[in-house]
C-alpha positions as CSV (number, residue, x, y, z in Angstrom):
1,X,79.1,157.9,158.3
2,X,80.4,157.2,154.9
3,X,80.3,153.8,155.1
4,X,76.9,154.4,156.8
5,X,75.5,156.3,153.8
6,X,77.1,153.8,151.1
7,X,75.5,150.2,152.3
8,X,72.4,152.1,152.6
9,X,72.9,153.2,148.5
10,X,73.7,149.4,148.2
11,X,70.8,148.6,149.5
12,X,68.7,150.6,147.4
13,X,70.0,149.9,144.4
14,X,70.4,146.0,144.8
15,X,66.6,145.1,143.7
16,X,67.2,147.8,140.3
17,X,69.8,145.4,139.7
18,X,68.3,142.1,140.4
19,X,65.5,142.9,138.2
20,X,67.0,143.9,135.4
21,X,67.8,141.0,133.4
22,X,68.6,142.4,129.4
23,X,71.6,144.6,128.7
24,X,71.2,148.4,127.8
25,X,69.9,148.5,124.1
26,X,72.4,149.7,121.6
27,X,73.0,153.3,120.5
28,X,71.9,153.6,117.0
29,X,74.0,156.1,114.5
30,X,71.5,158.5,113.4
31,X,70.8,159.1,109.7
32,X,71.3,162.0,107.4
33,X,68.8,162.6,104.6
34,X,68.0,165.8,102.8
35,X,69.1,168.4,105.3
36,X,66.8,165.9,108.2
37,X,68.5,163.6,110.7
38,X,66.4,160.6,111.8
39,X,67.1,159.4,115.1
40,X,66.2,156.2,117.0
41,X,65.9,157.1,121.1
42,X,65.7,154.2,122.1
43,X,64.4,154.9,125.5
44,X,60.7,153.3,125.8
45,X,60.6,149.7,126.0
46,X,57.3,149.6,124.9
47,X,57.3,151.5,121.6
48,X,60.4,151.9,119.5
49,X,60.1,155.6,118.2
50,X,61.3,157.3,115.5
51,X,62.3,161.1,115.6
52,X,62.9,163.8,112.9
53,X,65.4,167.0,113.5
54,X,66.2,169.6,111.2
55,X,69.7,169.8,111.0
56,X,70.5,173.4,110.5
57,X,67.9,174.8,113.3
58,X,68.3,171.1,115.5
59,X,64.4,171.1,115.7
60,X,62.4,168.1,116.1
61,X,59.9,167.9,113.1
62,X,58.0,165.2,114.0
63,X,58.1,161.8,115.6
64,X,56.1,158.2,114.7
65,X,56.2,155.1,116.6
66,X,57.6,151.9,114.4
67,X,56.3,149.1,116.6
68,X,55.1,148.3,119.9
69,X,55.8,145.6,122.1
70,X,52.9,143.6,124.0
71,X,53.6,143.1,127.1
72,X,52.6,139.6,128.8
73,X,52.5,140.4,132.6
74,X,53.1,136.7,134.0
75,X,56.9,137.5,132.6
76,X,59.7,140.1,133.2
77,X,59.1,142.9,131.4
78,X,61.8,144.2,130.5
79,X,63.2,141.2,129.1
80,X,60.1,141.7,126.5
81,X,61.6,144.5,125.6
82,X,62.3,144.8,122.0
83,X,64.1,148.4,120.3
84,X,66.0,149.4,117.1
85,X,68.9,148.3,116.2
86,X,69.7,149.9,112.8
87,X,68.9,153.0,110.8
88,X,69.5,153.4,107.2
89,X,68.0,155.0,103.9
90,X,67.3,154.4,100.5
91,X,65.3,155.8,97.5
92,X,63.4,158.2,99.8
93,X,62.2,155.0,102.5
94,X,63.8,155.0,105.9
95,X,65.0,151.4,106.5
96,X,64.4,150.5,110.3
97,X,65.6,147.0,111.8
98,X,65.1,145.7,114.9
99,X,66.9,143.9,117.4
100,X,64.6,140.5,116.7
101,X,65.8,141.1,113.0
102,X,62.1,142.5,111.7
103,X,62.5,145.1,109.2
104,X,60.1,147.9,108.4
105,X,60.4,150.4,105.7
106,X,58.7,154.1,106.2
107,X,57.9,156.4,103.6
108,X,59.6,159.6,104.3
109,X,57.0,161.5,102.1
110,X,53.7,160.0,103.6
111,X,55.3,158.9,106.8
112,X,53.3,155.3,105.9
113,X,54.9,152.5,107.7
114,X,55.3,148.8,105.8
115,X,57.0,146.0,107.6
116,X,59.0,143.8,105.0
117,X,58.5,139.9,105.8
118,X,58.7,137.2,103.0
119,X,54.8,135.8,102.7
120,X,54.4,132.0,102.4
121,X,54.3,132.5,98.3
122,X,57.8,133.4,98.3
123,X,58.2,130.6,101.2
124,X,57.3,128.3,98.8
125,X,60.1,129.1,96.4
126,X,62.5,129.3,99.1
127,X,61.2,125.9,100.4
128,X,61.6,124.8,96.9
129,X,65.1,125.3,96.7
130,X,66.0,123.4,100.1
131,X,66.2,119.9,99.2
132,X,66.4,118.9,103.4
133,X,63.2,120.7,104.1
134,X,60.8,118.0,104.8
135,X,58.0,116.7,102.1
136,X,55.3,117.9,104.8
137,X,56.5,121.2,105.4
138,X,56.1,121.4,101.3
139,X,53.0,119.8,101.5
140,X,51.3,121.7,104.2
141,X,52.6,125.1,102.0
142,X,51.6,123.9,98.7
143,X,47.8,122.5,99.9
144,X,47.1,125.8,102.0
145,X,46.5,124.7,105.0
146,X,48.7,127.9,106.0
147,X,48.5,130.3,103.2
148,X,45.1,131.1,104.1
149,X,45.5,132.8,107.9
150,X,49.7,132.7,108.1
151,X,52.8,133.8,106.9
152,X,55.9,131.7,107.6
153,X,57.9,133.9,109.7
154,X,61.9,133.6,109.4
155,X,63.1,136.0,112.4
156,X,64.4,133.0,114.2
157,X,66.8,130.8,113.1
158,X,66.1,127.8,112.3
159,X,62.4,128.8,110.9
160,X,61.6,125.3,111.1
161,X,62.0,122.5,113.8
162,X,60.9,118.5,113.3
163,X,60.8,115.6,115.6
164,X,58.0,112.9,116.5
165,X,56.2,115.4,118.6
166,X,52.4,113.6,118.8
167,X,54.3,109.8,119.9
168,X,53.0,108.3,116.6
169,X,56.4,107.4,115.2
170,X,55.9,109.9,112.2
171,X,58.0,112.9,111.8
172,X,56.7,116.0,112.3
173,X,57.3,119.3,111.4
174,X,57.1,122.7,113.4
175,X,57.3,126.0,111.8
176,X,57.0,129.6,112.9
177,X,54.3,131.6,111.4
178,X,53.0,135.1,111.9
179,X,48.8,135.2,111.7
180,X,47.9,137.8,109.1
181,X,45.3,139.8,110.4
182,X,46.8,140.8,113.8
183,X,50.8,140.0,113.0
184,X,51.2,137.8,115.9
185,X,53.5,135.3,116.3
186,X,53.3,131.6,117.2
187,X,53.8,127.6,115.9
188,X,52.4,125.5,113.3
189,X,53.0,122.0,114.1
190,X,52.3,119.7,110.7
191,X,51.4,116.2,111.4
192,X,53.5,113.9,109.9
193,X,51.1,111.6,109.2
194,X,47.6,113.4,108.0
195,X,49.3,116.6,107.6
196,X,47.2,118.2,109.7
197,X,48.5,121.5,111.3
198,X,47.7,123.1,114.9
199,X,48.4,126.4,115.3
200,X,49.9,127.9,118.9
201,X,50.5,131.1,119.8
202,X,50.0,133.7,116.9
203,X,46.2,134.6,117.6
204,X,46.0,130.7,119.7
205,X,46.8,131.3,123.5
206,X,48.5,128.1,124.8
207,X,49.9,128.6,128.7
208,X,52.1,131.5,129.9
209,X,52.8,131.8,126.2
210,X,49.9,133.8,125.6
211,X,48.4,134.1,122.2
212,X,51.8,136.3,120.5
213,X,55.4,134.5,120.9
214,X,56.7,137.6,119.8
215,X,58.8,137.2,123.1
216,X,60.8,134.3,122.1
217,X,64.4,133.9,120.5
218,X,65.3,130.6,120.5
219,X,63.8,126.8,120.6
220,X,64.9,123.9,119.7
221,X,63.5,120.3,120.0
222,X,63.6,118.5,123.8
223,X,63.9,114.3,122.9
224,X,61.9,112.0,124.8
225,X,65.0,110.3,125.8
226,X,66.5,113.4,127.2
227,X,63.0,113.8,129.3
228,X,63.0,110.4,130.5
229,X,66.5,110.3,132.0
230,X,65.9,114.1,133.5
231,X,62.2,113.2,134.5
232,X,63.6,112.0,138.2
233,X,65.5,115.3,138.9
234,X,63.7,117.8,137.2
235,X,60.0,117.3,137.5
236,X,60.5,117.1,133.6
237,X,56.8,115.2,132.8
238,X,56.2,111.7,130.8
239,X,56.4,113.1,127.1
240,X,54.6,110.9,124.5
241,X,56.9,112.0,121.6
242,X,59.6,114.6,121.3
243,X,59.0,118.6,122.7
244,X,59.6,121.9,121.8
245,X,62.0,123.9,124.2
246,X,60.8,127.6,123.4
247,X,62.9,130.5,125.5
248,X,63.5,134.1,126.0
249,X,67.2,134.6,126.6
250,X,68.4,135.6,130.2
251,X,64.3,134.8,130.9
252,X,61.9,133.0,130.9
253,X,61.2,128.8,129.1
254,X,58.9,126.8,128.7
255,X,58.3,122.9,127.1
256,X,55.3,122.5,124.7
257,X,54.4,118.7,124.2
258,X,51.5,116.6,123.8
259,X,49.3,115.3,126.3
260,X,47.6,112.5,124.0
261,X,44.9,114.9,123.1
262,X,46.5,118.3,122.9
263,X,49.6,120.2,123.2
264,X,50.4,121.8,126.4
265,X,52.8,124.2,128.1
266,X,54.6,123.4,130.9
267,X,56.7,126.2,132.5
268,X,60.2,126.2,133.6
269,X,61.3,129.4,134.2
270,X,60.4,132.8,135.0
């Protein structure tokens, strides 16, 4: 009967843990300031959430939501998941970071919420001092073709990707960005050659991407040679120039190339 009652658990619990594809987020240590303890639950995937406790009476004062996560629902969700990963104060601002390495500082008086991101003015200086950043990236940055809409966003490393990604036999450049009004995340592909930029993702859906790659945490550039030798196994398509590989880890990726009159997504995972 035991054995009976255990397969039948098994059973039960087998799809929970086939579905669940990211590890359990991490406990954050709780911070101490002026007689409050701020504390970071951690247990809503789709908000991280702040909470204030009165330490001498252990009552919760109040609670504010940081950020939210969009949820795209073609993929996982939980892999979209994105929650706190460290706590910390200073001069009266609570310092919240999160596992994707964005930072937000909250004013502990007014409770006001400002997320802390270089803008493409101090991009500019930081290009400035990177002598193997590409001429176009500095171009592109100093002749505001991005300034105007986009921030260049550094919470992937490398910020910056470049290849022959159009077939032309220029270099190319692809940098993430974050659009201003809406904070969404995507690609700005410079073109070697006329320094024109297209923008995907961040407010610009492209695919199962969506318009916010938000979700993403790695890419890296997929040669033409590499597609043309894996072409025959994989289903890999003809690519005209080089690709970008863009990824969720433990999820889903995805190759963004050019067609010969625009850039399109072509999925390989879920």
């Amino acid at each position: 009967m035991t054995r009976v009652v255990l397969m039948v658990y098994a059973a039960a619990l087998l799809p929970c843990l086939a579905s669940a594809k990211r590890t359990a987020p991490a406990i954050v240590a709780p911070v101490i300031h002026e007689g409050i303890r701020y504390v970071a639950p951690n247990d809503d995937g789709r908000r991280a959430l702040i909470e204030a406790w009165d330490v001498q009476t252990n009552k919760k004062l109040w609670e504010l939501t940081v950020f939210t996560n969009r949820i795209d629902p073609t993929l996982e969700e939980d892999v979209q998941w994105v929650f706190i990963k460290a706590l910390s104060v200073e001069d009266g601002v609570l310092l919240v970071t999160s596992e994707n390495a964005r930072k937000y500082q909250i004013d502990l008086k007014t409770k006001a919420i400002k997320e802390s991101e270089p803008r493409l003015s101090q991009a500019s200086q930081a290009v400035g001092q990177h002598h193997d950043i590409p001429e176009a990236l500095k171009r592109a940055i100093a002749n505001g073709f991005l300034a105007k809409d986009y921030d260049v966003s550094f919470h992937v490393n490398p910020f910056y990707l470049h290849g022959d990604f159009n077939g032309d036999g220029k270099i190319d450049i692809a940098v993430l960005v974050r659009q201003h009004s809406t904070g969404k995340i995507g690609i700005a592909i410079v073109r070697g050659a006329t320094n024109k930029v297209t923008i995907l993702g961040a407010g610009t859906a492209i695919g199962n991407g969506g318009d916010d790659f938000e979700w993403m945490d790695s890419w890296h550039v997929y040669s033409k040679e590499r597609a043309r030798h894996a072409a025959g196994e994989t289903g890999i398509p003809h690519l005209r120039g080089d690709a970008l590989l863009v990824s969720k880890s433990e999820a889903a990726s995805a190759l963004i190339y050019w067609n010969g009159k625009r850039y399109v997504w072509f999925q390989q995972g879920d």
